[in-house]
VOKOL-536745 format. One record per residue (C-alpha): residue number from 1; chain; x negated, y negated, z negated. Coordinates in Angstrom, 1 decimal, decimal comma. Example, Ala and Ser with C-alpha at 12.3 -4.5 7.8 and 13.67 -1.06 7.14 Angstrom:
[node 1; "A"; [-12,3; 4,5; -7,8]] [node 2; "A"; [-13,7; 1,1; -7,1]] 
//
This chain:
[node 1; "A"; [-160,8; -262,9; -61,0]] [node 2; "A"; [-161,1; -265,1; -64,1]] [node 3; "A"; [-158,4; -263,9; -66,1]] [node 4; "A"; [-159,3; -260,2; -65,5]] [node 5; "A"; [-162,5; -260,9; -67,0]] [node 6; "A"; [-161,0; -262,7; -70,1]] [node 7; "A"; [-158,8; -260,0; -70,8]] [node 8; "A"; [-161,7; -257,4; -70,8]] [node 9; "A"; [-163,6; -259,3; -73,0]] [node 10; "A"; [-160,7; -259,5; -75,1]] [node 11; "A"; [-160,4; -255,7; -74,8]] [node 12; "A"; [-164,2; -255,5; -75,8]] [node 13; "A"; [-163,2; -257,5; -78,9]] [node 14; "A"; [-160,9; -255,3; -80,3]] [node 15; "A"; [-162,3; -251,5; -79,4]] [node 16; "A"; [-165,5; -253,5; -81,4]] [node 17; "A"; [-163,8; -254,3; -84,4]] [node 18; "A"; [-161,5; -251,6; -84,6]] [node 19; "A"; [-164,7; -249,5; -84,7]] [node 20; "A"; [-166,2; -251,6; -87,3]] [node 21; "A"; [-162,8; -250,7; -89,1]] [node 22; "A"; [-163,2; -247,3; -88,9]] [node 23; "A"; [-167,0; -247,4; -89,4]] [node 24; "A"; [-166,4; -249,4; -92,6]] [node 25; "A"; [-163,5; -246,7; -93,6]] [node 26; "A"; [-165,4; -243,7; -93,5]] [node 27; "A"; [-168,7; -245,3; -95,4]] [node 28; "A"; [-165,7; -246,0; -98,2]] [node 29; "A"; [-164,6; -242,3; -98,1]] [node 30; "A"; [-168,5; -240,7; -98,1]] [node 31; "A"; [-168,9; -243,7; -101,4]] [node 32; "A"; [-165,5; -242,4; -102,8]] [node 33; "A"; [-166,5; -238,7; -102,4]] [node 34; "A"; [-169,9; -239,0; -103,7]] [node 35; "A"; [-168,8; -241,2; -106,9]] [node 36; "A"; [-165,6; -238,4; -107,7]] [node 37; "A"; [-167,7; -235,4; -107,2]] [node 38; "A"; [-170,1; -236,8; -109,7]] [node 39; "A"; [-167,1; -237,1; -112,5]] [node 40; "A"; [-164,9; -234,3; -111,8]] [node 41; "A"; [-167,4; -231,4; -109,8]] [node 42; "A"; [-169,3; -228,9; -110,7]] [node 43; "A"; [-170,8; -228,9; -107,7]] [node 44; "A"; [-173,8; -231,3; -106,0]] [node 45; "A"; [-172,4; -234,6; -105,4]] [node 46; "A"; [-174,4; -235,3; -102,3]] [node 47; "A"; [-173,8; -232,0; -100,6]] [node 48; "A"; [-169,5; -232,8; -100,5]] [node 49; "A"; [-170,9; -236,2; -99,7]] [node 50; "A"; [-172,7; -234,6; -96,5]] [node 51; "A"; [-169,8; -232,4; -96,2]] [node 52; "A"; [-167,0; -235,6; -95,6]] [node 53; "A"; [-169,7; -237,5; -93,4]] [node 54; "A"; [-170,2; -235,0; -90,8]] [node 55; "A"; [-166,4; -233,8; -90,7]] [node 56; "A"; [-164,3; -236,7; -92,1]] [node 57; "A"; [-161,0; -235,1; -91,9]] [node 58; "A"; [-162,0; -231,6; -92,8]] [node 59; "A"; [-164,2; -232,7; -95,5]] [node 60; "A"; [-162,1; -234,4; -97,6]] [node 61; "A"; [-159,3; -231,5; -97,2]] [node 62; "A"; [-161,9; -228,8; -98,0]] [node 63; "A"; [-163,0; -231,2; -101,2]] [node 64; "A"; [-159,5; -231,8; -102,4]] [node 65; "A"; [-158,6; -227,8; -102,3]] [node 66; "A"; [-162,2; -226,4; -103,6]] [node 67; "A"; [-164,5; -229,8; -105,1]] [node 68; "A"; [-162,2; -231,1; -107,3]] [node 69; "A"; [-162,0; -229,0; -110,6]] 
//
């Protein structure tokens, strides 16, 4: 039972730091967002920066096609 153990731990490992990844990756986009809307927007910064932090994805498509001037 040993080596079942080890490998789930090892398993544990990498789901943690592959969401420390992706955690890391979408504070970069929300930073990236807020910094370009401030330089090239019209609009509020922080509300496109709200927009990409609760829909990543979505957000960043939807400040490509109407943020960006």
């Amino acid at each position: 039972m040993f080596p079942l153990v080890a490998l789930q731990a090892g398993a544990n490992a990498i789901a943690g730091l592959f969401g420390l990844l992706i955690l890391v990756a979408q504070i970069a986009l929300i930073w990236w967002t807020y910094t370009d809307a401030q330089k090239r927007s019209d609009q509020p910064a922080f509300l496109w920066a709200i927009v990409v932090f609760l829909a990543p994805i979505l957000g960043i498509v939807l400040y490509f096609l109407l943020g960006r001037n």
